[in-house]
C-alpha positions as CSV (number, residue, x, y, z in Angstrom):
1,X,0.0,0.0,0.0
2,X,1.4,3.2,-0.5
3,X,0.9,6.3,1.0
4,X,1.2,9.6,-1.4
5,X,2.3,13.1,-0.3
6,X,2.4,16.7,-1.3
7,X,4.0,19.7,-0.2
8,X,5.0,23.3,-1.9
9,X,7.0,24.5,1.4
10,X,9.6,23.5,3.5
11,X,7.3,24.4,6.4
12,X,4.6,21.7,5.2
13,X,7.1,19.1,4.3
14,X,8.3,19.6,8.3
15,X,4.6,19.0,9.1
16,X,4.4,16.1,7.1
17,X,7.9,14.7,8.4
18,X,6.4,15.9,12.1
19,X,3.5,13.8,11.6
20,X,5.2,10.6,10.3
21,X,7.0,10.3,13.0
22,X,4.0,11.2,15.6
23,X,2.8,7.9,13.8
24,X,-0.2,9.4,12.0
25,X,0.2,7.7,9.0
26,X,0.9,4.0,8.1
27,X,4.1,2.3,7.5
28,X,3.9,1.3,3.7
29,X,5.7,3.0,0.4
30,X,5.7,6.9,1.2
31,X,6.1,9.0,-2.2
32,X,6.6,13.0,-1.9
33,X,5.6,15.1,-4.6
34,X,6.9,18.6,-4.2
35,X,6.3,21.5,-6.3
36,X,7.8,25.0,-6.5
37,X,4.5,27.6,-7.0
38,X,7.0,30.7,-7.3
39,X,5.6,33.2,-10.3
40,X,9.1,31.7,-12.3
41,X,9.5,28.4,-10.8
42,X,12.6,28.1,-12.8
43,X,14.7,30.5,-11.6
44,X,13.2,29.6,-7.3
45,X,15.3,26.8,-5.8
46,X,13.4,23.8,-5.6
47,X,12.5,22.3,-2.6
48,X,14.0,19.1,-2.8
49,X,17.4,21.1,-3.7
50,X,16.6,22.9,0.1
51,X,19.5,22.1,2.8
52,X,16.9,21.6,5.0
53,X,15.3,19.1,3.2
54,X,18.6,16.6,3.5
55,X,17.1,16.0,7.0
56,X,13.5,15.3,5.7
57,X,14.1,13.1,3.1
58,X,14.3,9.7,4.9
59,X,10.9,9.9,5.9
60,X,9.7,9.4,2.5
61,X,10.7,6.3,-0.3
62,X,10.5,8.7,-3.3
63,X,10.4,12.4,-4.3
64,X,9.1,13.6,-7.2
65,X,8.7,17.0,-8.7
66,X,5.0,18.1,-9.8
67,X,6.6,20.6,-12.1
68,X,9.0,18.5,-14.1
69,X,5.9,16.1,-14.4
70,X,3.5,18.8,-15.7
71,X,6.1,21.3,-17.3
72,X,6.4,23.5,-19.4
73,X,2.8,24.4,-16.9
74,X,2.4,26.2,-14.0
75,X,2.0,24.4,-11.6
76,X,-0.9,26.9,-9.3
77,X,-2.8,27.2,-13.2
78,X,-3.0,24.1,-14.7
79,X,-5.5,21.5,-13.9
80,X,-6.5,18.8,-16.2
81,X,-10.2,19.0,-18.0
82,X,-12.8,16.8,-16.9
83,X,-12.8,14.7,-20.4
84,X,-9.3,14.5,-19.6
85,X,-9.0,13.4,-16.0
86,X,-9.6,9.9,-16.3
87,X,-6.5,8.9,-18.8
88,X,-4.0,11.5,-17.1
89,X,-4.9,9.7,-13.5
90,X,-4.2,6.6,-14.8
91,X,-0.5,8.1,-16.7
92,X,0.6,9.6,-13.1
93,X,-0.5,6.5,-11.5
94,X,1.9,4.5,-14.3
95,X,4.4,7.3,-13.8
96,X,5.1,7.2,-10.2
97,X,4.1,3.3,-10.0
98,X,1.5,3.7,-7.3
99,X,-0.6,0.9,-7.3
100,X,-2.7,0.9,-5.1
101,X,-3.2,4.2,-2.8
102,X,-3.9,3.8,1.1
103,X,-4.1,7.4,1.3
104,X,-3.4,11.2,-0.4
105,X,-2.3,13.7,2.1
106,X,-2.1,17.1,0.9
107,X,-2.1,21.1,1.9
108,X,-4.6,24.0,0.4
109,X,-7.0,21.2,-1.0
110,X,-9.1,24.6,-2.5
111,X,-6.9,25.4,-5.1
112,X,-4.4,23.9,-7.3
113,X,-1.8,22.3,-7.6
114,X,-3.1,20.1,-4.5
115,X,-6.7,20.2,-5.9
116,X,-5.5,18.7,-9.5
117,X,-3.6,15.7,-7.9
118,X,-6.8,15.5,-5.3
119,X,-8.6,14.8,-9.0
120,X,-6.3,12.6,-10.6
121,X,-5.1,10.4,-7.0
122,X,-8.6,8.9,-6.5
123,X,-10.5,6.4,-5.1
124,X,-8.7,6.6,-2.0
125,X,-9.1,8.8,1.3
126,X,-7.7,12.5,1.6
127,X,-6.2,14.0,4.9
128,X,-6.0,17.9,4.5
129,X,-3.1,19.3,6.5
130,X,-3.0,23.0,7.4
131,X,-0.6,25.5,6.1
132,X,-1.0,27.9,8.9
133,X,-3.4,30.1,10.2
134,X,-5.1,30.1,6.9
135,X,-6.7,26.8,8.5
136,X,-9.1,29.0,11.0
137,X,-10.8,30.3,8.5
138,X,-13.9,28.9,6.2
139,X,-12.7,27.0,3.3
140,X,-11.8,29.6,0.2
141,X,-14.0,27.8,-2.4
142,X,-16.9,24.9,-2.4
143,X,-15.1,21.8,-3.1
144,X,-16.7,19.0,-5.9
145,X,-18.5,16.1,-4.1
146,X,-16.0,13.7,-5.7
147,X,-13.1,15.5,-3.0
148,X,-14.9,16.6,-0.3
149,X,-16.6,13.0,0.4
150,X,-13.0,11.7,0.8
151,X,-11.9,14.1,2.7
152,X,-11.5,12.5,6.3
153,X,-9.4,14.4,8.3
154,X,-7.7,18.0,9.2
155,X,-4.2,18.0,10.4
156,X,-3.3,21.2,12.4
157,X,-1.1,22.9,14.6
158,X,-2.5,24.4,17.5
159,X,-1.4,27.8,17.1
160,X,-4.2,29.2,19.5
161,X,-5.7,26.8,21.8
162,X,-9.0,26.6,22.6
163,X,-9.9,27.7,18.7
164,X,-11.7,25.3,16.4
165,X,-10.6,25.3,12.6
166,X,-13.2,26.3,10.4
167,X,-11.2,25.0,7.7
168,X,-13.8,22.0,5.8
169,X,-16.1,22.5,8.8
170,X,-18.9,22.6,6.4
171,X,-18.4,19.1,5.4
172,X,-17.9,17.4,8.6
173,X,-14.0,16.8,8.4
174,X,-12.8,16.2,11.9
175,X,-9.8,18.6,12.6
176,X,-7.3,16.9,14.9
177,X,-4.0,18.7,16.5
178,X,-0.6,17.4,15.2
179,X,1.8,16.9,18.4
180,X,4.2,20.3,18.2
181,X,6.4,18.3,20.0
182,X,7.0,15.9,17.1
183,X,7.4,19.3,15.1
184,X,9.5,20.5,17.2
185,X,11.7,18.1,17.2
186,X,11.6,17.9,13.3
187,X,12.5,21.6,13.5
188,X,15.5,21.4,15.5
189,X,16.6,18.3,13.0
190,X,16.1,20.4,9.7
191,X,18.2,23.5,12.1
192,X,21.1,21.7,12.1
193,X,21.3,21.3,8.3
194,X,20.8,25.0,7.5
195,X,23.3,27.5,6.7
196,X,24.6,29.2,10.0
197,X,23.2,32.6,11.0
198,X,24.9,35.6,13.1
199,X,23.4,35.9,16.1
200,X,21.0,38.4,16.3
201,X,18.6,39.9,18.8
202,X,15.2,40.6,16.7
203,X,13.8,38.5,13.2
204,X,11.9,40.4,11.1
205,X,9.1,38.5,9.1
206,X,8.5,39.4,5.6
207,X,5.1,38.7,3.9
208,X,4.2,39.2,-0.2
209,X,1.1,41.6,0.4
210,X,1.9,43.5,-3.1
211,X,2.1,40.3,-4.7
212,X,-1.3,39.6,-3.8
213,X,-2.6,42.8,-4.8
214,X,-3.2,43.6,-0.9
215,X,-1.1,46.7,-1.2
216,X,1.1,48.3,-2.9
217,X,4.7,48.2,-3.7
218,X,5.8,50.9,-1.9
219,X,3.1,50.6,1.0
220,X,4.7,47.0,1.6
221,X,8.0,48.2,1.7
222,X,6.9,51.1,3.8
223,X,5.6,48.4,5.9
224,X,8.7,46.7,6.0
225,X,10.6,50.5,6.7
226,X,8.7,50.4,9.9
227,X,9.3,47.4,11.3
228,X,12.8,47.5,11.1
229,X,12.3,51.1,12.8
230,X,10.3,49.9,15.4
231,X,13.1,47.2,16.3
232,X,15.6,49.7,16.3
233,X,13.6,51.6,18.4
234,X,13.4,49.0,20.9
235,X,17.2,49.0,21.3
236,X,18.1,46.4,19.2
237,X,20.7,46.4,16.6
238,X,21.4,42.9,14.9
239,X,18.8,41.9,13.0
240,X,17.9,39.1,10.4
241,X,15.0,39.6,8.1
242,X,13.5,36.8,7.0
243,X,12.3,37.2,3.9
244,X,8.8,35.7,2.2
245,X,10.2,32.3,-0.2
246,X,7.7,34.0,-2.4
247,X,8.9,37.6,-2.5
248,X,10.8,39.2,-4.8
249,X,14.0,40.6,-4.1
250,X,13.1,44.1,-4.0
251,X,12.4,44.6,-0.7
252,X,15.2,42.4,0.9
253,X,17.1,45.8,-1.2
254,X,15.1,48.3,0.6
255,X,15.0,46.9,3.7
256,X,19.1,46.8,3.7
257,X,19.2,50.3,2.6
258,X,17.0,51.7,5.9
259,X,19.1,49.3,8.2
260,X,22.3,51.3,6.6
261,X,20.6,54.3,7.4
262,X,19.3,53.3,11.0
263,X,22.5,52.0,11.8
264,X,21.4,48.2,12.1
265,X,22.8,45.5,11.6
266,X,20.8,43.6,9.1
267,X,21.3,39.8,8.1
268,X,18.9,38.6,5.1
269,X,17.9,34.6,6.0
270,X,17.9,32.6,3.3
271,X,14.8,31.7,0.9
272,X,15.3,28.6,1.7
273,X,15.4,28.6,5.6
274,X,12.1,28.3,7.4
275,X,11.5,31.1,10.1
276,X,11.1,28.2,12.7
277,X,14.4,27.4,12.0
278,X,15.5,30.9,12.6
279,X,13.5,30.7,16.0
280,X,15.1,27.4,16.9
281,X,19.4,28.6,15.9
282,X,18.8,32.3,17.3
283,X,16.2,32.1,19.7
284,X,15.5,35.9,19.2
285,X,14.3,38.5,22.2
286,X,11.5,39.7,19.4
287,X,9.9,38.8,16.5
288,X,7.9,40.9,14.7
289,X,5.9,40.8,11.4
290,X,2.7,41.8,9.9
291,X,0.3,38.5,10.1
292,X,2.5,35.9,9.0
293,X,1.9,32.7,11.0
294,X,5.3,32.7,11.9
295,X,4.5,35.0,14.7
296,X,2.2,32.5,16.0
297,X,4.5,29.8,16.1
298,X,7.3,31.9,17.6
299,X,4.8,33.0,20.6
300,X,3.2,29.6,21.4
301,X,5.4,26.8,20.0
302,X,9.1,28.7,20.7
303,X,7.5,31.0,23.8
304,X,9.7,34.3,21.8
305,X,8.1,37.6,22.5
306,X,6.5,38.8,19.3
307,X,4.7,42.1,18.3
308,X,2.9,42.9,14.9
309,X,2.8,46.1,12.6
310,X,0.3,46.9,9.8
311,X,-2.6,44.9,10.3
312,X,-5.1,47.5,10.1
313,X,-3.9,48.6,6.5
314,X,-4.2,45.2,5.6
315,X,-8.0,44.4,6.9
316,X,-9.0,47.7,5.2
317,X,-7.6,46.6,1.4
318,X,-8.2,42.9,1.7
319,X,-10.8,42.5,-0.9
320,X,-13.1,40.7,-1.4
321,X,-14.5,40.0,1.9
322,X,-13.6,36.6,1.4
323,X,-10.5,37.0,1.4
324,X,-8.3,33.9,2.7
325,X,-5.9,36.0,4.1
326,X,-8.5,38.2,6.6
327,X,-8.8,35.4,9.3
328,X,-5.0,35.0,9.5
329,X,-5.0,39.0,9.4
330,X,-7.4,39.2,12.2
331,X,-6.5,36.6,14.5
332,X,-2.9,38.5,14.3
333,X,-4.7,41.5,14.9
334,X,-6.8,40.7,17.6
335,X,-4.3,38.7,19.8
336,X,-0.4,39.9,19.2
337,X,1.0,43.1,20.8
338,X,1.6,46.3,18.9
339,X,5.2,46.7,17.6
340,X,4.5,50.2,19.3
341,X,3.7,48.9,22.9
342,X,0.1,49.0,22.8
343,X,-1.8,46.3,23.3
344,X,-5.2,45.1,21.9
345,X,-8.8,44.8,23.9
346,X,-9.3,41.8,25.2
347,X,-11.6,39.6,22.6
348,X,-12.6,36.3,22.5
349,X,-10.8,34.7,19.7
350,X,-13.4,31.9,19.1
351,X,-16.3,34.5,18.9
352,X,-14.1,36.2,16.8
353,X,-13.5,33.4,14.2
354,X,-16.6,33.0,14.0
355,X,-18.7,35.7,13.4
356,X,-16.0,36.6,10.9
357,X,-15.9,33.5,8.9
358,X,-19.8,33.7,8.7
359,X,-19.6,36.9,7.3
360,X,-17.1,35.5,5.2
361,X,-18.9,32.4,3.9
362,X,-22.6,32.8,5.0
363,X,-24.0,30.0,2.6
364,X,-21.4,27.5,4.1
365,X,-22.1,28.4,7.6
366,X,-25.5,29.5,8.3
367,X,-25.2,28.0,11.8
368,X,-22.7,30.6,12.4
369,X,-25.2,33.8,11.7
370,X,-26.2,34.1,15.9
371,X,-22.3,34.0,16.5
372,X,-22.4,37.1,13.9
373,X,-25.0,38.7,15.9
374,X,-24.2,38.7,19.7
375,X,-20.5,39.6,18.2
376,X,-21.7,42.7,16.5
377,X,-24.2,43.8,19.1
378,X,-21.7,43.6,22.1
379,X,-18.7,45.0,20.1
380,X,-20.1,46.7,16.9
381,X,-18.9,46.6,13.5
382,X,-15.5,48.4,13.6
383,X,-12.2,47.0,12.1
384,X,-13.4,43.6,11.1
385,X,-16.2,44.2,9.4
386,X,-17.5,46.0,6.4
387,X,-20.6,47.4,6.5
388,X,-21.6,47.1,2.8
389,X,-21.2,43.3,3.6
390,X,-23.1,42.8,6.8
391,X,-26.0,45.1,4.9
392,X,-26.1,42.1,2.4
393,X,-26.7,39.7,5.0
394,X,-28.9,41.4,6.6
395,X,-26.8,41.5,9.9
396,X,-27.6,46.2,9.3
397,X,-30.4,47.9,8.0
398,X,-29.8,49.4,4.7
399,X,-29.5,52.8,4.5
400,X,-32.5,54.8,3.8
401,X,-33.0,55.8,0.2
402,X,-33.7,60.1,0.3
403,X,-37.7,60.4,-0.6
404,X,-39.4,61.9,-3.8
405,X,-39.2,65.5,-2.1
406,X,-35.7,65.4,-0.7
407,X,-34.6,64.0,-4.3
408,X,-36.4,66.8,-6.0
409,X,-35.1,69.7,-4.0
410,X,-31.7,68.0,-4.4
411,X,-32.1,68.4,-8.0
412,X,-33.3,71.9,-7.6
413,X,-30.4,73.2,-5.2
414,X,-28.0,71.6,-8.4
């Protein structure tokens, strides 16, 4: 029986590697199938080609690479037709020699590429695992009944306990916690593979907002400008910014020049060296960051102080409502200090989720609408709400339309 993987990041390959070894998976033929979802694939280093990676292969009998199997595609555009679905499941089958599948375990089931293998791997259960924080928020798009009645599991870190993934909620997946201390322990392995690091008092997390059309260019590396003030003005001088694997290279530029000109001391991590690895070598007195998840794995699986900048620009331009990214936005938001010292009003995290994630997918979680209610009447509507949405659900009264009078001596006064 074999067992078939996939992972894009080095952080989901640890989780994978993390669960293995927690003994959530059976002990037959385990194939890999990585993939590089950069915008140029060609020019990122692959993941398999990772030094981390070195201490994460034995965990699997194979590795194979989704885009030398699909190229010249893209691997986060192409998925195969229906008409054509049946004949290319049955080449990758033949390709890779898989027989027959005891199980598919992939991340972001939504979207491709782990939704195309999801439709040409069948007949066989799926476990989702999370890729994050993205994981407490409502699944991003309605999944065909031919994947979502496999789906039988949701593998997760529990980044804040006590809060229930919403994540396939809708279609009864059970979510269940993946042991950190397995992942820690996969962490500190893959840590003493990676390229050494200076030491350094404060890690900077770097996110790919512009590259998602969240904002632009020059607000994310204004974003990126402050946070490396804010360290500064905190005292400390040796920092390493850690870069998105995604981003381009531009801001890694900008963000040396405003060290040169603070006076800091900046060292630029790797691409490929996951921020938990940075946690683990340099075990940092801050880490701050927008609303990467990183921050939440540095406060609750590492215990570093962290703080977060730029959250509120970032729930204002998310667009549309449904975004993926808002939950991970506002859960980062709503729980980390201000990079400023402030802190944020105490809220309940799991009323929270909630009442955001119906607002976000009403028609997946009508259950959630009185969760939506006593959340807005107790607290209101500011910061995590819009109001043109909630007027569509009914959750505000629309605005009154001006009478036939007020119109005409509008019209008059023009």
């Amino acid at each position: 029986m074999t067992t078939v993987f996939y992972a894009s990041t080095l952080f989901g390959a640890m989780s994978l590697a993390a669960a293995i070894d927690a003994g959530l998976f059976g002990d037959g033929r385990r194939v890999l199938i990585v993939s590089s979802n950069a915008a140029i694939p060609e020019v990122a280093v692959p993941l398999e080609g990772t030094p981390g990676f070195a201490a994460l292969r034995p965990c699997f009998d194979e590795v194979h690479s989704w885009n030398e199997i699909i190229a010249p595609l893209h691997p986060a555009e192409w998925r195969a037709r229906i008409i054509e679905v049946p004949m290319t499941g049955r080449l990758l089958a033949a390709h890779l020699k898989l027989g027959e599948v005891e199980e598919l375990v992939v991340e972001s089931i939504a979207v491709p590429p782990a939704r195309t293998i999801a439709g040409l791997v069948r007949d066989c259960p799926i476990t989702v695992y999370s890729d994050g924080l993205m994981s407490y928020g409502p699944t991003r798009d309605p999944l065909p009944a031919e994947i979502f009645r496999r789906i039988t599991r949701l593998l997760h870190l529990d980044l804040v306990p006590g809060l229930e993934p919403l994540l396939l909620r809708e279609y009864g997946v059970a979510a269940s916690v993946l042991p950190e201390e397995a992942f820690l322990e996969v962490v500190e392995q893959v840590s003493q593979t990676a390229p050494d690091l200076p030491a350094a008092d404060a890690v900077i997390l770097g996110q790919y907002l512009s590259s998602l059309d969240i904002v632009t260019p020059e607000e994310e590396a204004g974003l990126h400008a402050d946070l490396l003030k804010g360290v500064a003005e905190r005292g400390f001088t040796r920092v390493v910014f850690k870069p998105h694997p995604a981003a381009g290279r531009r801001h890694t530029q900008l963000v040396r020049a405003e060290a040169e000109r603070l006076g800091v001391r900046l060292t630029v991590a790797g691409e490929s060296v996951p921020a938990e690895v940075c946690f683990a070598a340099l075990r940092p007195a801050l880490v701050a960051g927008c609303f990467s998840t990183g921050l939440l794995t540095a406060g609750r699986l590492f215990g570093l102080p962290v703080a977060t900048a730029g959250t509120g620009l970032v729930l204002e331009r998310l667009t549309p409502y449904e975004n993926s990214n808002r939950v991970p936005a506002t859960l980062a938001d709503a729980l980390l200090p201000r990079l400023s010292g402030a802190e944020p009003p105490p809220l309940d995290a799991n009323a929270l989720v909630r009442a955001v994630g119906y607002c976000m997918q009403a028609d997946a979680h009508p259950d959630l609408r009185p969760w939506a209610e006593a959340f807005i009447e107790r607290h209101g509507t500011a910061r995590y709400f819009k109001r043109q949405r909630l007027t569509a659900l009914g959750l505000l009264p629309a605005p009154e339309r001006p009478g036939t009078l007020t119109r005409l001596r509008r019209r008059l006064t023009r």
